[in-house]
One Martini backbone bead per residue (centre of mass of N, CA, C, O) as a GRO file, in nm:
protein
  305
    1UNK     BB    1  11.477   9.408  12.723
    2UNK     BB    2  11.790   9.455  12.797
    3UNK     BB    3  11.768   9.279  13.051
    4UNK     BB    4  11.717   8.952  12.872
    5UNK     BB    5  11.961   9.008  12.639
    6UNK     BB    6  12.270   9.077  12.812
    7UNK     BB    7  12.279   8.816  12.858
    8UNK     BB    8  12.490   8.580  12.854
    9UNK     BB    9  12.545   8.270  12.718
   10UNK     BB   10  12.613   8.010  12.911
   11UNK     BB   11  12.748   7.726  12.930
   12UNK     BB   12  12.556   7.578  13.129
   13UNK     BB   13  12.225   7.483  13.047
   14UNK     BB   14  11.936   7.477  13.197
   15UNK     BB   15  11.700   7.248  13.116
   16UNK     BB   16  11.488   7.541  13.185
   17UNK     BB   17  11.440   7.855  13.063
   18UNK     BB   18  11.262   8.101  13.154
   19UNK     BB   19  11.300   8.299  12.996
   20UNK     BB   20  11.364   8.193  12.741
   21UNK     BB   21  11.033   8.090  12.723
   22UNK     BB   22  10.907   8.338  12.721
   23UNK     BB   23  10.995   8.431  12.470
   24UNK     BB   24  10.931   8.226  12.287
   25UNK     BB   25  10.636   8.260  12.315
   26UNK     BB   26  10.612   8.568  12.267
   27UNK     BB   27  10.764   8.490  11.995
   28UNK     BB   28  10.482   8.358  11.831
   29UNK     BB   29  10.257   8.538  11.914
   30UNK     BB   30  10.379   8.715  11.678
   31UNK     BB   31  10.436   8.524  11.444
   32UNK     BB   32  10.106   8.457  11.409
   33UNK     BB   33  10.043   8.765  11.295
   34UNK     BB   34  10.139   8.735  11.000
   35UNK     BB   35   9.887   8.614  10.824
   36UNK     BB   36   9.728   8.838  10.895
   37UNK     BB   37   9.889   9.128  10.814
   38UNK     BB   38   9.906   9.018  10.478
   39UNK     BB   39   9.611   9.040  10.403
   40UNK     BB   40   9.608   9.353  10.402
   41UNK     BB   41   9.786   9.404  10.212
   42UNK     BB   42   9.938   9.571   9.889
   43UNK     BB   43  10.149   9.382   9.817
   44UNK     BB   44  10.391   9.205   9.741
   45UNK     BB   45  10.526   8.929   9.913
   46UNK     BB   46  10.797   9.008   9.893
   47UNK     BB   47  10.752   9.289  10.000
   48UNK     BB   48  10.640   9.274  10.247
   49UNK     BB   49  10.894   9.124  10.340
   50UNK     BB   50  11.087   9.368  10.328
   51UNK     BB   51  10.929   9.580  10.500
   52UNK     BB   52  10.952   9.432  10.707
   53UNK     BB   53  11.249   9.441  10.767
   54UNK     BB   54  11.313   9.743  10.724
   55UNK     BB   55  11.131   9.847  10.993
   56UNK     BB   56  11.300   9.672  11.189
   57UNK     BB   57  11.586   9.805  11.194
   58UNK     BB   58  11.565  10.052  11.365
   59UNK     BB   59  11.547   9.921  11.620
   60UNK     BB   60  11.774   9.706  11.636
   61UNK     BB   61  11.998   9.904  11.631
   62UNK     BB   62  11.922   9.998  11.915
   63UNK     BB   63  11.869   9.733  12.071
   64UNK     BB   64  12.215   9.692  12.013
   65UNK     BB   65  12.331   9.895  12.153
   66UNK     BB   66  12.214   9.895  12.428
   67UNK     BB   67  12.361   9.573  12.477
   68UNK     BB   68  12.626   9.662  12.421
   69UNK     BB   69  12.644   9.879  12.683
   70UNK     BB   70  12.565   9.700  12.887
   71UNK     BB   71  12.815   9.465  12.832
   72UNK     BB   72  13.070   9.518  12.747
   73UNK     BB   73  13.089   9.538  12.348
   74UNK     BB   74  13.124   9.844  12.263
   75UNK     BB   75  13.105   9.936  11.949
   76UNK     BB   76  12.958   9.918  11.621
   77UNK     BB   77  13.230   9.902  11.488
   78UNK     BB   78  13.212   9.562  11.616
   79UNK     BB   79  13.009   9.414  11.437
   80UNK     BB   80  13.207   9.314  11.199
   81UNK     BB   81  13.453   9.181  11.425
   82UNK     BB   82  13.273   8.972  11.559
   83UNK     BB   83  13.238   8.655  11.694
   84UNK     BB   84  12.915   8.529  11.422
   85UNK     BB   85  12.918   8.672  11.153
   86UNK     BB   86  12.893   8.464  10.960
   87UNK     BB   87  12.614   8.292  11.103
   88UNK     BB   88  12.427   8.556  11.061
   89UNK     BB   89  12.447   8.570  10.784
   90UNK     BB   90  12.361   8.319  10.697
   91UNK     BB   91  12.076   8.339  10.821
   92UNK     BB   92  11.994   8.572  10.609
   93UNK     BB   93  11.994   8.406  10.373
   94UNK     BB   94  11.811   8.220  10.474
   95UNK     BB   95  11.551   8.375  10.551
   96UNK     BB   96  11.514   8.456  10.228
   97UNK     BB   97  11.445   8.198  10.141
   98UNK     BB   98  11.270   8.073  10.256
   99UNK     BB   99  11.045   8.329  10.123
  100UNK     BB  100  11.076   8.237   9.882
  101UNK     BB  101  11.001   7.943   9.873
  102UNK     BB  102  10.762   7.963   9.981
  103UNK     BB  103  10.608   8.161   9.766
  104UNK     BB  104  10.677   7.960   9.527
  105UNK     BB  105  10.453   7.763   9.621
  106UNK     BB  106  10.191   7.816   9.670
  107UNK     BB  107  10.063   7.786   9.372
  108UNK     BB  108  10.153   7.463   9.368
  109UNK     BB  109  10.022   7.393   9.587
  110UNK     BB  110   9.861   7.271   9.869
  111UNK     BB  111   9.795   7.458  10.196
  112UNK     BB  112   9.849   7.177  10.347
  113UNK     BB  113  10.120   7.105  10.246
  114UNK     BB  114  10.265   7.368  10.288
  115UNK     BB  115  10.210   7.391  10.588
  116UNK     BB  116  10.333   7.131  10.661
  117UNK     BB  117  10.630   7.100  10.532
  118UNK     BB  118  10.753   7.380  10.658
  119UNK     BB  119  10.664   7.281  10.954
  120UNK     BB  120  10.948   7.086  10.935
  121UNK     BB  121  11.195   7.287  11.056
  122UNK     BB  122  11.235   7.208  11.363
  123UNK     BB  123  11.312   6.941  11.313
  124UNK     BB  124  11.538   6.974  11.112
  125UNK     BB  125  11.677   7.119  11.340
  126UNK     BB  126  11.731   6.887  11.562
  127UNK     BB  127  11.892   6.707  11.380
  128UNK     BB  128  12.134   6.920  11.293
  129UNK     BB  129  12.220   6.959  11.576
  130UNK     BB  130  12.257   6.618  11.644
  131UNK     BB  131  12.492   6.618  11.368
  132UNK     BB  132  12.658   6.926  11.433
  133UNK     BB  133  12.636   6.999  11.761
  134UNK     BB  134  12.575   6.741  11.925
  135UNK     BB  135  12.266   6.726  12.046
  136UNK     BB  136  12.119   6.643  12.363
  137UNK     BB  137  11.803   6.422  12.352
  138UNK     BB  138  11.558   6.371  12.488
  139UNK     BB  139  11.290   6.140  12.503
  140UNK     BB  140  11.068   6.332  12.573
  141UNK     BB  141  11.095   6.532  12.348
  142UNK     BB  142  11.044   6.337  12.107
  143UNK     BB  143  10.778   6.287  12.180
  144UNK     BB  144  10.673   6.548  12.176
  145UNK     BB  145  10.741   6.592  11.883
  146UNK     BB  146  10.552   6.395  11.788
  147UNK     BB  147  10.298   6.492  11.866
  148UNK     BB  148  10.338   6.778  11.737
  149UNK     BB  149  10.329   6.657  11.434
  150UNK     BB  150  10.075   6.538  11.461
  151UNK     BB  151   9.946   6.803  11.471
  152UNK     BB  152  10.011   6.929  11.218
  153UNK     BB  153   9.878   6.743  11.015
  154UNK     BB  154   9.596   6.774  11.108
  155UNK     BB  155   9.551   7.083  11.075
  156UNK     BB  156   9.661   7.039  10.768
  157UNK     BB  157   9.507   6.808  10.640
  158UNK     BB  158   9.749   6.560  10.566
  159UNK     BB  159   9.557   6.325  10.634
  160UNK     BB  160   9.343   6.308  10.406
  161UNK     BB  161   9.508   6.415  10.107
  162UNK     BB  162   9.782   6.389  10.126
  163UNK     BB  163  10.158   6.345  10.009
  164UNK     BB  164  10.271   6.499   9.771
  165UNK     BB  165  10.550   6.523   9.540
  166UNK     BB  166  10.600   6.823   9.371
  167UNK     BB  167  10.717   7.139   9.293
  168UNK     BB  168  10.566   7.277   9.551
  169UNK     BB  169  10.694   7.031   9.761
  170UNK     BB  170  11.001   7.084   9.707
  171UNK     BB  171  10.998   7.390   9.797
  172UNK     BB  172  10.870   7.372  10.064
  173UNK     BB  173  11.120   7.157  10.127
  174UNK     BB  174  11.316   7.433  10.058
  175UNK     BB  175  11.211   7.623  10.344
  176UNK     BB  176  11.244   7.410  10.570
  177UNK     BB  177  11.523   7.441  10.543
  178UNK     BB  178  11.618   7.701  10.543
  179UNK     BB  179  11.493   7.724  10.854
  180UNK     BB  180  11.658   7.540  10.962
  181UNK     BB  181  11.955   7.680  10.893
  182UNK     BB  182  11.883   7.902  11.048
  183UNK     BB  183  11.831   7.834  11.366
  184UNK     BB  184  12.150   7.723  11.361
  185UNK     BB  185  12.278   7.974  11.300
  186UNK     BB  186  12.201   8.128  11.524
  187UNK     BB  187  12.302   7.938  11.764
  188UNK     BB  188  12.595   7.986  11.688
  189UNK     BB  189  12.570   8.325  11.707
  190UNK     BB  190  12.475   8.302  12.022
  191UNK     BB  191  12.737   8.214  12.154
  192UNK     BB  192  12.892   8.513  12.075
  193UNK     BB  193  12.649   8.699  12.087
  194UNK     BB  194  12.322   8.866  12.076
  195UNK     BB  195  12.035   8.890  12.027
  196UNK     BB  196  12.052   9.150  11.870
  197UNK     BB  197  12.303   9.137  11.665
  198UNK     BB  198  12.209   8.904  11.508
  199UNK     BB  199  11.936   9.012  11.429
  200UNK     BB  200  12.060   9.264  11.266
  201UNK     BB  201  12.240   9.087  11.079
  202UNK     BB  202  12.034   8.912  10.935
  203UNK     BB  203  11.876   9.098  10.831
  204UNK     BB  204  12.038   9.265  10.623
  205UNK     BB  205  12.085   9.043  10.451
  206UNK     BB  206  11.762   8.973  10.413
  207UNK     BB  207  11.708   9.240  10.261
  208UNK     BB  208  11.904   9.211  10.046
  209UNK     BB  209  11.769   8.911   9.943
  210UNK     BB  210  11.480   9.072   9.867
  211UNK     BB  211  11.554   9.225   9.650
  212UNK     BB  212  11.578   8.989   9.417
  213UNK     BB  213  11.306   8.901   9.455
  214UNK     BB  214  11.157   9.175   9.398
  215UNK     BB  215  11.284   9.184   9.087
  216UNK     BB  216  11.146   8.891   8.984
  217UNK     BB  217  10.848   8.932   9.158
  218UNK     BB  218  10.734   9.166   9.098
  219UNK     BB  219  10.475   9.389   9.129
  220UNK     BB  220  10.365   9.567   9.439
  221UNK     BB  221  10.562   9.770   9.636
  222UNK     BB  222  10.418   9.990   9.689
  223UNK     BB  223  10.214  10.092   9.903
  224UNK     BB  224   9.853  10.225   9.846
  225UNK     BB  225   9.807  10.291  10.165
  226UNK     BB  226   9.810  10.368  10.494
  227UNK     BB  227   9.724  10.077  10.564
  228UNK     BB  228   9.979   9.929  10.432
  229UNK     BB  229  10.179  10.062  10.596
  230UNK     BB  230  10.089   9.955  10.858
  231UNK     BB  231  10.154   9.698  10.794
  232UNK     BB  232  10.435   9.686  10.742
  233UNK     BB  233  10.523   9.760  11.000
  234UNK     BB  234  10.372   9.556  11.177
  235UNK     BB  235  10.546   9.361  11.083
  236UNK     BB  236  10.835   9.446  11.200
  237UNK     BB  237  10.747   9.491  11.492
  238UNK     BB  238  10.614   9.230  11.552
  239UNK     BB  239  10.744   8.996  11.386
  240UNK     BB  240  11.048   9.079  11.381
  241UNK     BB  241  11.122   9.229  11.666
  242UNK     BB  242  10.965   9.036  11.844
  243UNK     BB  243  10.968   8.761  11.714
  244UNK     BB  244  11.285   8.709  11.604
  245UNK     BB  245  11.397   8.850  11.888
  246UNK     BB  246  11.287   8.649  12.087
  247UNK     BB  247  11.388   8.421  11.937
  248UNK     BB  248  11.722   8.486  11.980
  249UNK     BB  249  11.690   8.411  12.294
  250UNK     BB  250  11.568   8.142  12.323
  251UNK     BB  251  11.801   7.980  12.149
  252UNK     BB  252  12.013   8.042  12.360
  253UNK     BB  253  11.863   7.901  12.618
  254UNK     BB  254  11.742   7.640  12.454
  255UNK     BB  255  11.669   7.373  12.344
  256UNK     BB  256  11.586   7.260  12.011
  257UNK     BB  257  11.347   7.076  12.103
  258UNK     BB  258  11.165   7.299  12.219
  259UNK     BB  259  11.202   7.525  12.002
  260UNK     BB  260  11.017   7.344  11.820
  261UNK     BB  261  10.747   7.308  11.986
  262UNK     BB  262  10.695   7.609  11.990
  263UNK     BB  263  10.675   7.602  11.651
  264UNK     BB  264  10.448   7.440  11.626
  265UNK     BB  265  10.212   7.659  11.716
  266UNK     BB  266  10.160   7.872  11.559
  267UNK     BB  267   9.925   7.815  11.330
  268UNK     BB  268   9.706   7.776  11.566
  269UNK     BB  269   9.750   8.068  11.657
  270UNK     BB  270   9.643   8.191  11.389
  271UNK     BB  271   9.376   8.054  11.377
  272UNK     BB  272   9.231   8.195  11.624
  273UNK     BB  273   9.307   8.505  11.541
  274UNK     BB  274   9.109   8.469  11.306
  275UNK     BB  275   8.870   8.388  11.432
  276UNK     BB  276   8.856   8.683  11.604
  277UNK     BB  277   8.888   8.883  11.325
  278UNK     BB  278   8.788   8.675  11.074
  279UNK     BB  279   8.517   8.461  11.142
  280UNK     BB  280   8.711   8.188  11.121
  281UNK     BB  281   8.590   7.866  11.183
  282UNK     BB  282   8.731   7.590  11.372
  283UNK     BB  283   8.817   7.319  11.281
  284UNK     BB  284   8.845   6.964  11.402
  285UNK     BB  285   9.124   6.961  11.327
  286UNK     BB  286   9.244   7.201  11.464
  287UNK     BB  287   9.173   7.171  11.727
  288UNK     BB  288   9.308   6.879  11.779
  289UNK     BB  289   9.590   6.940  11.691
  290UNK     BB  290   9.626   7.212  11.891
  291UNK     BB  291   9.605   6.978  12.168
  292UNK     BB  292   9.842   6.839  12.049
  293UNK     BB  293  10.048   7.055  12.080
  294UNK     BB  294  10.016   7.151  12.329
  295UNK     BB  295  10.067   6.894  12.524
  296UNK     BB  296  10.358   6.905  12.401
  297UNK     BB  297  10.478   7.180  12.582
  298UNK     BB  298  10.388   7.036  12.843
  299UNK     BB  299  10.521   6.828  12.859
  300UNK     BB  300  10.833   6.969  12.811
  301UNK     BB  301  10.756   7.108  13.093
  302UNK     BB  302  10.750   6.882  13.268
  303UNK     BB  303  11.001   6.714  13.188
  304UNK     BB  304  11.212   6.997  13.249
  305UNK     BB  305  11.194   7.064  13.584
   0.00000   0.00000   0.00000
């Protein structure tokens, strides 16, 4: 892994960089598995989500060790005196709102809007990279991102249902924009960080503000079984240092827009997990929506060769 992540990301990135894409699909299909393993867990909500991050700790900070003495950018202890600390900080604050806001719409809206809303996270990150870091996109990227949020539209059945705005679709998108704020928070810390320290740095921030999360949402904060354990262990494992952490090599490599569209397909891919671990068939919303979103992955695959 410290191959692909001790690279600095160069002044001008190429069209579309492979190492990046390679990461970014490695790292959704990764976070895909986030609502299977959450369906398992035995604790509350904001707790499975605090036990993921305290969980990847460890491995992330082996991770930014190696990157860092691979690359030769010092010891730990300038971990927090390099340029960047301040965007990874904001990033881990940013992504404990995302999981406060999300958790706390579910109750409140429905499953269709919740699902569809948050999913708006990527695209508002496009337009705030090309309002705040001046991105130039493509009109093919725009087109494939069209195409993509219809077919999130479609999968989360938001087109048959109505979208009202309520307080839980309020809530939803202020999730949508915290998350929205991270991934551009993260883009600017990997300008100057390595994808390790980043996500190292996000994460401790963000595990001390789930803190204040679930000592508010009370509920079961410690696993009840051997199974709980590994659940949480398995999110911290597999969504937060493998999804997350391949998360912050793609943002570094790719344009702002293709980074959207293929976090536009985790649902997607959730639902497939689903249908094969828990044996729940595919709905013709979903399968059109899918069909929708991969054509637009492959879209701006093709026209940013």
């Amino acid at each position: 892994m410290s191959d692909i992540v001790s690279t600095p990301r160069p002044a001008s990135l190429p069209a579309l960089d492979s190492v990046g894409l390679g990461a970014m699909i490695a790292s959704v299909l990764a976070i895909a598995w986030s609502p299977i393993l959450i369906r398992f867990a035995d604790v509350a909500p904001a707790a499975a989500a605090f036990w993921r991050l305290v969980f990847s700790l460890p491995v992330l900070f082996v991770w930014a060790e190696a990157e860092r003495r691979r690359a030769g950018r010092g010891s730990m202890a300038s971990l927090l005196t390099r340029p960047g600390l301040l965007a990874a900080s904001l990033a881990g604050v940013a992504f404990a709102a995302d999981l406060a806001f999300y958790h706390a719409a579910l109750p409140l809206t429905s499953v269709a809007n919740a699902s569809f809303i948050s999913n708006l996270a990527p695209v508002a990150s496009v337009v705030a990279g090309f309002v705040l870091l001046r991105d130039r996109i493509r009109p093919a990227v725009l087109g494939a991102l069209a195409i993509a949020l219809v077919g999130v539209a479609v999968t989360s059945g938001a087109h048959r249902t109505g979208l009202t705005m309520g307080r839980g679709d309020l809530l939803a998108l202020g999730a949508a924009l915290a998350y929205a704020f991270y991934l551009v928070a993260l883009r600017v810390a990997r300008n100057t960080r390595l994808a390790a320290d980043a996500s190292l740095v996000s994460t401790v921030v963000a595990s001390i503000g789930l803190i204040a999360i679930v000592l508010v949402e009370g509920g079961t904060f410690l696993p009840q079984s051997p199974q709980g354990w590994a659940v949480v262990i398995g999110l911290g494992l597999i969504c937060q240092v493998l999804g997350q952490g391949l998360s912050a090599v793609g943002i570094g490599r790719l344009p702002a827009g293709v980074v959207a569209i293929i976090l536009l397909s985790h649902p997607v891919l959730s639902a497939i997990i689903a249908y094969f671990v828990f044996g729940e068939a595919l709905s013709l919303d979903q399968l059109v929506g899918g069909v929708l979103i991969l054509a637009a992955v492959m879209m701006t695959r093709i026209n940013m060769k």
